[in-house]
GUROSE-225220 format. One record per residue (C-alpha): x, y negated, z negated. Coordinates in steps of 0.5 Angstrom, whole numbers, padded with zeros to 4 digits, always signed. Last residue first. Layout:
<recs>
XYZ...
</recs>
This chain:
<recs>
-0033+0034+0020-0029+0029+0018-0028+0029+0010-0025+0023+0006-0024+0025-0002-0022+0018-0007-0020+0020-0013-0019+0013-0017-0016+0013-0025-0015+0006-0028-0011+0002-0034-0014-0003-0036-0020-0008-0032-0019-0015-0030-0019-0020-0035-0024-0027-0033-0022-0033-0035-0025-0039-0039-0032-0042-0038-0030-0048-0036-0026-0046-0030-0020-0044-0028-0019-0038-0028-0017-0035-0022-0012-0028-0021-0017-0026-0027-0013-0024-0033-0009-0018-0034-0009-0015-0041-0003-0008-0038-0004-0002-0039+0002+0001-0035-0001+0005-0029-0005-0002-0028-0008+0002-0022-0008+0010-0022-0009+0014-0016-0011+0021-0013-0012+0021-0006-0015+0028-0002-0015+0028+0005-0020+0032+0010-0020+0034+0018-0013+0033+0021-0010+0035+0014-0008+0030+0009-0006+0030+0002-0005+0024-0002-0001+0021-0009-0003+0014-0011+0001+0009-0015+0000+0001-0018+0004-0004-0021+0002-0010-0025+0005-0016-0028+0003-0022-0030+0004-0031-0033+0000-0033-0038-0005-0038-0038-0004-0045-0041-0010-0047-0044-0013-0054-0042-0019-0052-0041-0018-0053-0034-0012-0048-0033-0006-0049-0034-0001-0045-0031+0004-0038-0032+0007-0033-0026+0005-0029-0022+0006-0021-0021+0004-0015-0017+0007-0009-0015+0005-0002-0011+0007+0004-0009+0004+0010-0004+0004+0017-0004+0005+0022+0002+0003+0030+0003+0000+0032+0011+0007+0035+0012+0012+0038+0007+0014+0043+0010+0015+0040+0017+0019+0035+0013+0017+0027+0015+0014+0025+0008+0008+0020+0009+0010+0014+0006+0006+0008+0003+0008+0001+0001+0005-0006-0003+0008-0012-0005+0006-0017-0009+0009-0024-0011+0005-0031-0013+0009-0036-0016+0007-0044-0017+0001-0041-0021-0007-0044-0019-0010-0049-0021-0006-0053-0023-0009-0058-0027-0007-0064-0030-0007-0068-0037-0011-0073-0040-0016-0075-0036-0018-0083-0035-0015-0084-0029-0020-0079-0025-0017-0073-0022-0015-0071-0015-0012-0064-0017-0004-0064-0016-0002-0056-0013+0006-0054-0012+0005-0046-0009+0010-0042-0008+0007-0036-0005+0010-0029-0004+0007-0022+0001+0008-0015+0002+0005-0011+0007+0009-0004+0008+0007+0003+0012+0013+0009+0012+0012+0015+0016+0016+0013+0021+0021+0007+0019+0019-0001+0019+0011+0001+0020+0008-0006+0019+0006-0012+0014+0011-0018+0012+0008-0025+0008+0012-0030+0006+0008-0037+0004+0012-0044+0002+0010-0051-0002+0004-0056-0001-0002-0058-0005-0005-0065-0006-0012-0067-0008-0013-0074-0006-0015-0080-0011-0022-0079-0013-0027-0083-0009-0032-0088-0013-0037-0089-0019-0043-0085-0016-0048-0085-0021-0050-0078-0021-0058-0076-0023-0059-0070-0029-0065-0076-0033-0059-0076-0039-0054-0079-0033-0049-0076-0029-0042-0080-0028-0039-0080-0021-0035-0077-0016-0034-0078-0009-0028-0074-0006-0025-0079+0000-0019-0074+0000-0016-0067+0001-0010-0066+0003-0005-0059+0006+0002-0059+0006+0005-0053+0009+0012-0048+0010+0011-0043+0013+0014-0034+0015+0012-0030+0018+0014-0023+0019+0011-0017+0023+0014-0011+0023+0013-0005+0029+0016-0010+0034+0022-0005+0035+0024-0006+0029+0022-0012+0027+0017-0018+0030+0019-0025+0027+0015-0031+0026+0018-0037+0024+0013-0043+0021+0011-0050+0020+0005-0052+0017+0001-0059+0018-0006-0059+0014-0012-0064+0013-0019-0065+0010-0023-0071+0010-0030-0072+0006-0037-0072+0009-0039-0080+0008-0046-0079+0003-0052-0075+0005-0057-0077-0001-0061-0074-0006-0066-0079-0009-0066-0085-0012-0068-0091-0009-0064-0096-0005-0060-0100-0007-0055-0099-0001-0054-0093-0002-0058-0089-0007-0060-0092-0013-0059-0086-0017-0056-0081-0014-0057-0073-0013-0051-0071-0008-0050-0069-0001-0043-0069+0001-0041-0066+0008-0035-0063+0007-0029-0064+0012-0024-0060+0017-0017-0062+0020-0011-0059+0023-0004-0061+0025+0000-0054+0027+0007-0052+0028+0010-0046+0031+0018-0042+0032+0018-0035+0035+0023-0029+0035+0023-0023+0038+0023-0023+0046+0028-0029+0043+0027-0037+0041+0020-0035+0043+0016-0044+0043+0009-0044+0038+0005-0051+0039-0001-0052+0035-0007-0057+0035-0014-0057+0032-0019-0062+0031-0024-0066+0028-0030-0071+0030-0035-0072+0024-0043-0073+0024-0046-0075+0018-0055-0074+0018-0057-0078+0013-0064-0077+0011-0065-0073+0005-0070-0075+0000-0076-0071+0003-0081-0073-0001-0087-0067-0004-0088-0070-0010-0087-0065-0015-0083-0060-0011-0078-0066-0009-0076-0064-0002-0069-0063+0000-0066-0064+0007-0058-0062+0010-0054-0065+0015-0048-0064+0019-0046-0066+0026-0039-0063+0028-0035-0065+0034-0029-0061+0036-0022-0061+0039-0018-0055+0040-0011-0055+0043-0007-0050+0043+0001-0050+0046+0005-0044+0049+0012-0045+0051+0017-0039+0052+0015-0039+0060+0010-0044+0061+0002-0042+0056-0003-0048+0056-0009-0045+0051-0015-0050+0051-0021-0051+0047-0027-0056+0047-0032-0055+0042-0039-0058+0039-0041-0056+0033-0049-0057+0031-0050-0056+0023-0056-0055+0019-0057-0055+0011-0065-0054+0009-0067-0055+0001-0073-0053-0003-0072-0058-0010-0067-0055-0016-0069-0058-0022-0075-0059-0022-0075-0050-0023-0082-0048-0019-0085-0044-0025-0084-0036-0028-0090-0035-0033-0089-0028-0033-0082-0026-0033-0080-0023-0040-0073-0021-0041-0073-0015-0045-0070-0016-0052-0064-0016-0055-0059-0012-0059-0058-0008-0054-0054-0012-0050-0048-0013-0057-0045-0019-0058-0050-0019-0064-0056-0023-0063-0060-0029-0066-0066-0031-0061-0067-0037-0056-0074-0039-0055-0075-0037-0046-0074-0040-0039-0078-0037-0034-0076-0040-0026-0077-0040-0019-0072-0043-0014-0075-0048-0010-0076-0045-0002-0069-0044+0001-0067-0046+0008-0061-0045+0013-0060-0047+0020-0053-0046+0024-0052-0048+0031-0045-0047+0036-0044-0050+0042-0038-0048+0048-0033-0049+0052-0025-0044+0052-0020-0045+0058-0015-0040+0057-0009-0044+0063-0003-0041+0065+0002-0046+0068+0007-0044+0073+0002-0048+0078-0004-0049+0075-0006-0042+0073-0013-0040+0071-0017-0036+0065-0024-0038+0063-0028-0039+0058-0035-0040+0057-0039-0040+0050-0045-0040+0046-0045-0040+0038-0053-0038+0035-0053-0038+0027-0058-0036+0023-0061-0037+0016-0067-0035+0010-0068-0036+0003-0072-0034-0002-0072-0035-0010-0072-0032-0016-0071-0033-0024-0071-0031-0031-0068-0034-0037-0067-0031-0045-0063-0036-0051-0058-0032-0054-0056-0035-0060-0050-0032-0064-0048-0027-0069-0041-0024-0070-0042-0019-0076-0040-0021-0083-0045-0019-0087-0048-0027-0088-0048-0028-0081-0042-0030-0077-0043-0034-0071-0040-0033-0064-0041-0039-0059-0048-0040-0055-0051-0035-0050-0054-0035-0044-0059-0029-0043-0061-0026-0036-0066-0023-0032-0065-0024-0025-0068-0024-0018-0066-0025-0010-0069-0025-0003-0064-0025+0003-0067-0027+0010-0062-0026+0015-0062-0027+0023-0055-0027+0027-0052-0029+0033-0047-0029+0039-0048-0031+0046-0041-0030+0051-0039-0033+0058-0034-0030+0063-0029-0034+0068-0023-0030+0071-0026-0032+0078-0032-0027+0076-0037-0028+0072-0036-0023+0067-0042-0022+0061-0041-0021+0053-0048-0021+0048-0047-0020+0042-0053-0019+0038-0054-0019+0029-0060-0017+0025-0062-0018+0018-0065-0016+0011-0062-0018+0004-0064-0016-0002-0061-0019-0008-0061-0018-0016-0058-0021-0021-0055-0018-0027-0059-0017-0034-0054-0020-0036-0050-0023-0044-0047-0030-0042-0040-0032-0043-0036-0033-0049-0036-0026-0051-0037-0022-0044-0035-0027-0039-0042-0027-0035-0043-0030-0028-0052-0026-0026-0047-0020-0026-0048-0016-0020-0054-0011-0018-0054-0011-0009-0059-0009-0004-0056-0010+0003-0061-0008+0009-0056-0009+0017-0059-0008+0023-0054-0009+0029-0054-0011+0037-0047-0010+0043-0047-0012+0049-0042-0011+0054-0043-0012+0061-0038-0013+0067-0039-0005+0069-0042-0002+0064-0042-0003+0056-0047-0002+0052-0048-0002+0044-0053+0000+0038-0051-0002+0031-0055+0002+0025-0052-0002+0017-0055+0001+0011-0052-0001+0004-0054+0000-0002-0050-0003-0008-0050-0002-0017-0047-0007-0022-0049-0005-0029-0048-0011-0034-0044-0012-0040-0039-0016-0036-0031-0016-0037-0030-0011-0031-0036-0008-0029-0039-0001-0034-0044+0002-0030-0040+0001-0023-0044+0004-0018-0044+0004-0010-0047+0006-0004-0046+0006+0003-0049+0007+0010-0046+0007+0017-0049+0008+0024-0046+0007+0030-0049+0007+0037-0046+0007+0044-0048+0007+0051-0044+0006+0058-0041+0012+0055-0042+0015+0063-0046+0021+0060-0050+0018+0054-0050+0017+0047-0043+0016+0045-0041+0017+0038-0041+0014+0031-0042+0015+0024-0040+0013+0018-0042+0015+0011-0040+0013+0005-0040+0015-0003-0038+0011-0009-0038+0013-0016-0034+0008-0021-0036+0010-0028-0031+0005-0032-0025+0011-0029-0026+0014-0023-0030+0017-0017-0030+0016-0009-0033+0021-0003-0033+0019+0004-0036+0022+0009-0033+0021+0016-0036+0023+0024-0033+0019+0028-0034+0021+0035-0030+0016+0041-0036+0012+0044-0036+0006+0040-0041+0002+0036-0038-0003+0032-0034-0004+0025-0035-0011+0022-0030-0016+0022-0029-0020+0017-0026-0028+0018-0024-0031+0012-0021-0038+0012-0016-0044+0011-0014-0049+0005-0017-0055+0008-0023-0055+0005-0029-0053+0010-0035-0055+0013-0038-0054+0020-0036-0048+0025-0031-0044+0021-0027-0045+0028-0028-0051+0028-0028-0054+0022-0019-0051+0022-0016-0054+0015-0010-0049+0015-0009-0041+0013-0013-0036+0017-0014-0028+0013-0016-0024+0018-0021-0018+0015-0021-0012+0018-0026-0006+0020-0030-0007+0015-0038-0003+0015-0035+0002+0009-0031-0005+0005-0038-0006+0003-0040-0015+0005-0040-0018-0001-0035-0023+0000-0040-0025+0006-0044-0029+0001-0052-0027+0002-0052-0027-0006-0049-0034-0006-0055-0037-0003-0054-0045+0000-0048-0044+0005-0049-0037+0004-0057-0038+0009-0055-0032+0014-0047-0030+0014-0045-0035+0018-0041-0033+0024-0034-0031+0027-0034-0024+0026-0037-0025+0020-0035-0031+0016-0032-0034+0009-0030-0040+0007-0025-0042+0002-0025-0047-0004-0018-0050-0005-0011-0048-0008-0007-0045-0002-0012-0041+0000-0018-0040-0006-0023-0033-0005-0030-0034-0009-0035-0029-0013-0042-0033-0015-0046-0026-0015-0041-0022-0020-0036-0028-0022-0030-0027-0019-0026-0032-0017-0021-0029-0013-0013-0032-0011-0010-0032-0004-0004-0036-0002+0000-0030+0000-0004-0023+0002-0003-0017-0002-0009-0019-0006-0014-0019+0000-0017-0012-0001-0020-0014-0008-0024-0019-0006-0027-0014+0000-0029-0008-0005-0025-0003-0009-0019-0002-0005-0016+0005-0005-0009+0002-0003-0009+0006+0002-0016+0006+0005-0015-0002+0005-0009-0002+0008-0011+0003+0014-0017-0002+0015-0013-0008+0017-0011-0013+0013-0009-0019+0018-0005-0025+0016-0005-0031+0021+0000-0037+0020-0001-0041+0026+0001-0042+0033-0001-0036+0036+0003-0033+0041+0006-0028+0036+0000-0026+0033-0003-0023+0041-0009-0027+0043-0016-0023+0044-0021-0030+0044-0025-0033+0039-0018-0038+0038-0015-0037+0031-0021-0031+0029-0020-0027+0036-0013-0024+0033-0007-0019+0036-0003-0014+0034-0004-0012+0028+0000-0008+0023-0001-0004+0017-0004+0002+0021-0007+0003+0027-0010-0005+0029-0017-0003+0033-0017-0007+0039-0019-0014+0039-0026-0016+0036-0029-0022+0039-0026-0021+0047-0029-0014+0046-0025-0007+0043-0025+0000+0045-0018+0000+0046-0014+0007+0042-0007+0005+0042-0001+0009+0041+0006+0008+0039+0011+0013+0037+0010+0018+0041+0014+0024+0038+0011+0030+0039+0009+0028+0047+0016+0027+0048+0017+0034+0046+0012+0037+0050+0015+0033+0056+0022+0035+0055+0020+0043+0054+0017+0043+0061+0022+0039+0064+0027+0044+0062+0022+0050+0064+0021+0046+0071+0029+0046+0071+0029+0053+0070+0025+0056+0075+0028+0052+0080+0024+0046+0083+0024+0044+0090+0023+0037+0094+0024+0033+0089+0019+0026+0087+0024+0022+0084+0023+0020+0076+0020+0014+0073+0021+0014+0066+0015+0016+0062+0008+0012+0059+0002+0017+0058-0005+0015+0060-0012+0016+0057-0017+0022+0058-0016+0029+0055-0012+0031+0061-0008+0024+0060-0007+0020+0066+0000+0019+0068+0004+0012+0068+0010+0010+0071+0016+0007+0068+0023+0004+0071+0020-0003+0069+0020-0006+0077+0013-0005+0078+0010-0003+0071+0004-0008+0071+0003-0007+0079+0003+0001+0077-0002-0001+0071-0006-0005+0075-0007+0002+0081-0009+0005+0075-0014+0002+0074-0018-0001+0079-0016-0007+0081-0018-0015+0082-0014-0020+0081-0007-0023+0078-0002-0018+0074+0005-0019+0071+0012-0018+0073+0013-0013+0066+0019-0015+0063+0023-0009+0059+0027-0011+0053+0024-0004+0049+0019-0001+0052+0021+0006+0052+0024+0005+0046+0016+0004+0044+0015+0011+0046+0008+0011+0050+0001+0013+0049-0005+0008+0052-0012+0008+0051-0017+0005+0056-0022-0001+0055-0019-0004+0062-0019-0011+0059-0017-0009+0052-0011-0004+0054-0009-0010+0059-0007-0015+0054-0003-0009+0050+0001-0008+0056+0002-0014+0057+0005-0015+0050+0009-0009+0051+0012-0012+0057+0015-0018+0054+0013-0023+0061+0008-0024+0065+0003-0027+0065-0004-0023+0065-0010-0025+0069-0014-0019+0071-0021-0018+0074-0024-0011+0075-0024-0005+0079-0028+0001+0077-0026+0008+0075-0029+0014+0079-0022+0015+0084-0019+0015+0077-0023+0020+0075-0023+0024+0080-0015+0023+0082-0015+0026+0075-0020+0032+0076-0016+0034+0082-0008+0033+0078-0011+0038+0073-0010+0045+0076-0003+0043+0080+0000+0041+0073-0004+0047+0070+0000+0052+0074+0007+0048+0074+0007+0048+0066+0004+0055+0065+0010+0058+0070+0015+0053+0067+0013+0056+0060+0013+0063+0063+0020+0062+0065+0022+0059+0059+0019+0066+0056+0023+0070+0060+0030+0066+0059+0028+0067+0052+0028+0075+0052+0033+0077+0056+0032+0080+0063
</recs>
C-alpha cells in the first residue's frame, strides 16, 4: 500500500473515532445548557449572530465568507442554545457544531450519508482541518449588556455607551469611535491620554494632575462604564484620565452634546466612556514588563479565572506600577500604584459583578518647566468600590443597578515661580515662592434601569427607563504658603517645602455637587430604518460653605430638560446614512457680588448654559465588514455663557452672556483588519472653532488646529517561516494655530515604529517614537501658561509572558 494512501486512511480512521467519542460529551453539554429568552430582528446575519453570541454568552468561529449576504429569519423566545442557533440558521445553508474544547464552529450544511468510504472521510478530514486553520473571524463572549463582547483586534462590533445597551455601530446613529485594547498594546500606549491621539477630534491637555481631553474643541467629560469616577466633578486627582491602561478594556469615544448619557453636565463636543476589564472565567494569566527612555519602568499583573466548577463564579485581579523619574516638560517624578481585585456571578438569569480599586499617584502638581512651576508633585490616594448588578425579568424585560463609592485624598508640595532673571553671573534667577496643600474629598454614583424589548407589529422596540444619582463632597482645602526664595531653574537649588502650619485656605470654601438624571429612551427598529430618541431630565445643584462663617451660599438648585434623537437608515447590507440633534448644559455657579436679585454676595447657581450639536454622517463596513469607516460633518454650540469682571476682594460681577462658542467641520475615522495579519486605525479632523469672546478682545482664539491627520497600522507576516514576527508604522501631523497668547503654535509631524515577536506564551516589542527628533508641542496648548512639549525621541521594550 502506498505510503500516503496509508496515512489518509489512519487520518480517516482517527476522524471517525474521535467524531463518534465526542458526540455523547457534546449532546451532554448542550442537553446541560439553559433555555433563555431571545428577541433578535432579523436581517444581515453576522450582526444576528453577534447579538445572540452576547445573550447566550458562548464563543463563535466561523469563516466570514461563509456569512457574506446571508440573512438570518430571526429568533423570538425562549431556547436552549443550540436549538437557537439552528432557528437563527434556518434557511442559511449553515449548521453549527459544538467544539470539543467548547463553543461552536460554523460550516455549510451537508446531507447526512448513509456510508462513508475511506477516502471520502480522509478528504472530509483534511477539509475540516483546514477549515479550522483559516477561520477568519472569532468571537469569544463574556460580556453583559454594559460591556459588549471583547472587540478582537482594531474593530469593534458593538457599543454600550451611546445607549447603555449592547447596540451593533452600525445601527447607531452617531459617530462612535472605539479603541480597543489590542490598539493600545500595538501602539505601546503610555496611558490612557496617549491611547486617544489616533481618534478624530480629540486633543490632550496635559498638565499632570489637571490633564483633560477636548472633542471637537470643548472640554469633554469622562467616565467608567457609564458612571462618575467618585468625586472628579470637584477633584481633578480622582479623574478617570488617570485610570492605568492595565485595568482598560476599551475606551468609546462619543462625539455630540449627549447630558444624558453623561448623566448631567457636559459641553457639547462629546465624551469618554472607559471600560474596565471584568471577572471572567476564561484563564488569563499575563505579566507585563515595560522599560525605556526618560526612566520609564512599568510592570503588570493580570489575573483572571474561574472559581468554581459551573463558572458561575469568576474573579479577577489586576496590579500596576509605574514610573516616569524624568516626565515630559516637568521637573518632578511621576510614579503610579494600582490594585483593582473584582469578583463576578453569572447563573441562570443573574449576572453580578463587585470590584475594589487602590490608586496612588505622583503627577505634576501643573508645571511647564521654565515658564511654569518647579513641583514637588501632587500626591493622590484613592480608594473605592463598585457593583453591577443584572437581573432577566422574563417577557424580554431586565433591570440593572449599578454604582461606585470612592474617597480620594490628596497632598502637594510645590514652588510657583516667576520669570526668569539674570543675576550679576549670568545664571538665570527667579523667585520661587513655596506652597503646600491637601484636601479630601469623597463621591458616588448609583443608576438604575429597566429595559425591555417588544414588537408592535413589524416595528421592534428596545424600551430603556431609569434614574441616575451623583453626590459629591469636599472639605476645605488645607493650605501653607511660604516667603519667596531666589533660585536658579534648577529643583535642587531650592529648599524642602515646609508643611507645618497648613490652615483652611478662604479662598476655596467646603463644597457638595448633586445631580439627579431622569431618562427615558426608545430604540425603534422597521426594515432599513432605525430611530433613537432619548429624553432626560436633569436637576443640578451644588452647595458651598464659607469656613469662616459657616453660611451656605448656595441655594438655587437649576433643572434642565435635555434630549437626544438620531435616525440611521442601510442603504446596503454595507452602508448606512444617520443624523442626530443632541443637547447638553453646564451648571454655573460662580462667587458674585450682589447675587441675584440684589442679593447679598456669595456664591450662586445661576442658569445652566446650553449646549447643542447636529452631525450627519455615512457609515461603511469593508472587506467582509472586517473595517469600519465613518464619516460626519457637525455643528456644535455653546451659548448663555456668563462672564464678568473680578474684583480686588476675588468676587465676579457678572456683566452678561458671552456670544456662543461655535465650532463646525468634518471627522474620518477608519479601524479594522482590511487584509489578514494587517490592523489599521487612521483618522482626519477639520476643525473651523470661533471661541465666544467679549468685544473688547483684540483677536481670536482657535483653539485647536484646523487640520488634525494620524494613522496607525500593524502587520503581522503570513510566511510559515516568518511566523510570530510583525512590525507596525505610524504618523501624525496638525497643522498651525493661535493660541490664547496670541502666539501662533506651529504646525507638527511625528511618526512612529515598533518591531515584535510572539509566540503563544510571551511577545517581545521594541519601539521608537518621535524616531526623527522632532520638538513637539502639546497636541493643546491653549492656555496662559503657554505650551506643553512632548518628549524627543524614545525607546520602549515592552515584554508580555503568559504563564
Amino acid at each position: 500500500m502506498p505510503l500516503s494512501t496509508a496515512i489518509r486512511m489512519h487520518v480517516a480512521c482517527c476522524f471517525l473515532v474521535s467524531a463518534g467519542s465526542i458526540t455523547p460529551q457534546q449532546a451532554w453539554a448542550q442537553a446541560g445548557q439553559p433555555a433563555k429568552d431571545y428577541s433578535i430582528a432579523g436581517g444581515k446575519l453576522n450582526q444576528a449572530l453577534a447579538v445572540f453570541a452576547v445573550k447566550a454568552g458562548i464563543s463563535l468561529a466561523y469563516d466570514a465568507a461563509l456569512v457574506q449576504d446571508k440573512h438570518s429569519p430571526g429568533l423570538a423566545g425562549r431556547y436552549p442554545v443550540a436549538e437557537g442557533l439552528a432557528r437563527l440558521l434556518n434557511g442559511t445553508g449553515l449548521e453549527a457544531a459544538a467544539k470539543a474544547e467548547g463553543g461552536y464552529l460554523l460550516r455549510a450544511a451537508t446531507p447526512a450519508a448513509p456510508a462513508v468510504s475511506a477516502t471520502t472521510a480522509a478528504a472530509a478530514a483534511e477539509k475540516a482541518g483546514a477549515r479550522e486553520d483559516t477561520v477568519l473571524m472569532a468571537m469569544t463572549v463574556t460580556g453583559t449588556t454594559e460591556a459588549p463582547e471583547p472587540a478582537q483586534g482594531f474593530a469593534a462590533a458593538s457599543s454600550s455607551s451611546a445607549t447603555r445597551g449592547d447596540t451593533p455601530l452600525s445601527e447607531i446613529a452617531q459617530s462612535v469611535q472605539v479603541v480597543t485594547k489590542d490598539v493600545m498594546a500595538s501602539q505601546q500606549a503610555q496611558s490612557l491620554l496617549d491611547a486617544l491621539h489616533d481618534v478624530s477630534g480629540v486633543n490632550i491637555y496635559n498638565r499632570g494632575v489637571d490633564s483633560a481631553i477636548y472633542i471637537r474643541g470643548f472640554v469633554a467629560p469622562s467616565r467608567i462604564n457609564g458612571l462618575e469616577q467618585g468625586p472628579s466633578p470637584i477633584d481633578n486627582a480622582s479623574s478617570p484620565l488617570h485610570t492605568p491602561l492595565a485595568a482598560i478594556e476599551r475606551i468609546d469615544v462619543l462625539k455630540g452634546a449627549d447630558s444624558i448619557i453623561a448623566n448631567g453636565q457636559m459641553r457639547p463636543g462629546g465624551l469618554a466612556n472607559i471600560i474596565t476589564k471584568r471577572p471572567q472565567a476564561e484563564a488569563m494569566r499575563e505579566l507585563t514588563l515595560e522599560a525605556g527612555s526618560y526612566g520609564h519602568q512599568r510592570m503588570t499583573l493580570d489575573l483572571a479565572g474561574a472559581l468554581s466548577e459551573d463558572q458561575a463564579w469568576s474573579h479577577r485581579l489586576i496590579l500596576s506600577g509605574n514610573r516616569d523619574p524624568n516626565a515630559t516638560g516637568r521637573y518632578d517624578s511621576e510614579r503610579e500604584v494600582y490594585a483593582a481585585p473584582s469578583l463576578g456571578y453569572r447563573h441562570g438569569d443573574t449576572s453580578a459583578v463587585v470590584g475594589l480599586s487602590y490608586q496612588r499617584n505622583q503627577h505634576a502638581s501643573g508645571g511647564f518647566g521654565p515658564l511654569g512651576a518647579i513641583d514637588d508633585g501632587t500626591r493622590s490616594t484613592s480608594t473605592g468600590t463598585n457593583y453591577d448588578w443584572q437581573q432577566k425579568l422574563g417577557g424580554g424585560w431586565s433591570w440593572q443597578s449599578k454604582g461606585n463609592y470612592m474617597k480620594t485624598q490628596l497632598s502637594f508640595e510645590s514652588y510657583y515661580c516667576a520669570q526668569s532673571q539674570a543675576d550679576s553671573s549670568g545664571a538665570a534667577m527667579r523667585g520661587c515662592q513655596p506652597q503646600a496643600g491637601g484636601a479630601t474629598s469623597y463621591g458616588w454614583n448609583v443608576e438604575n434601569s429597566v429595559r425591555g424589548i417588544f414588537f408592535t407589529g413589524p416595528v421592534k422596540h428596545v424600551l430603556l427607563a431609569g434614574l441616575a444619582f451623583h453626590h459629591s463632597w469636599r472639605a476645605a482645602p488645607q493650605i501653607e504658603i511660604g516667603d519667596s526664595v531666589m533660585a536658579s531653574l534648577s529643583a535642587d537649588s531650592l529648599p524642602e517645602v515646609s508643611q507645618s502650619s497648613l490652615a483652611p485656605w478662604q479662598g476655596s470654601p467646603s463644597q457638595s455637587y448633586h445631580t439627579n438624571n431622569w431618562f427615558l429612551q426608545d430604540q425603534l427598529s422597521w426594515r432599513r430604518w432605525h430611530f433613537l430618541a432619548n429624553l432626560g431630565y436633569t436637576k443640578a445643584w451644588s452647595h458651598s460653605i464659607d469656613v469662616q462663617t459657616g453660611d451656605d451660599t448656595a441655594l438655587h438648585p437649576r433643572s434642565k430638560p435635555v434630549y437626544n434623537i438620531g435616525l440611521a437608515y442601510q442603504l446596503t447590507d454595507s452602508m448606512m446614512v444617520y443624523v442626530n440633534q443632541q443637547k447638553s448644559f453646564v451648571l454655573q455657579a460662580q462667587a458674585s457680588g450682589p447675587g441675584p436679585n440684589g442679593g447679598p454676595a456669595g456664591i450662586y447657581n445661576f442658569p445652566p448654559t446650553e449646549g447643542r450639536s447636529i452631525e450627519a454622517g455615512l457609515k461603511l463596513n469593508l472587506f467582509d465588514e472586517r473595517l469600519l469607516l465613518t464619516a460626519s460633518v457637525f455643528r456644535a454650540t455653546h451659548s448663555k455663557v456668563l462672564y464678568g469682571e473680578v474684583d480686588d476682594a476675588g468676587v465676579t460681577r457678572p456683566l452678561g452672556s458671552l456670544p456662543p462658542t461655535v465650532s463646525y467641520g468634518t471627522e474620518l475615522d477608519v479601524a479594522g483588519s482590511p487584509a489578514p495579519g494587517w490592523n489599521l486605525i487612521a483618522s482626519y479632523s477639520y476643525t473651523g472653532f470661533k471661541d465666544g469672546q467679549p468685544s473688547d478682545f483684540t483677536f481670536a482664539v482657535d483653539r485647536v488646529a484646523r487640520h488634525q491627520a494620524s494613522f496607525w497600522s500593524s502587520y503581522d507576516l503570513q510566511s510559515p517561516g516568518w511566523r510570530g514576527w510583525g512590525y507596525g508604522l505610524g504618523m501624525s501631523s496638525r497643522g498651525g494655530y493661535r493660541n490664547i497668547n496670541d502666539a501662533y503654535i506651529g504646525g507638527q509631524f511625528s511618526t512612529d515604529a515598533n518591531l515584535r515577536y510572539k509566540t503563544r506564551l510571551w511577545s517581545l516589542t521594541l519601539g521608537m517614537r518621535n524616531i526623527f527628533d522632532r520638538k513637539l508641542y502639546g497636541s493643546f496648548a491653549s492656555i496662559p501658561e503657554g505650551s506643553g512639549f512632548e518628549q524627543g525621541r524614545t525607546i520602549v521594550l515592552t515584554g508580555r509572558y503568559n504563564f
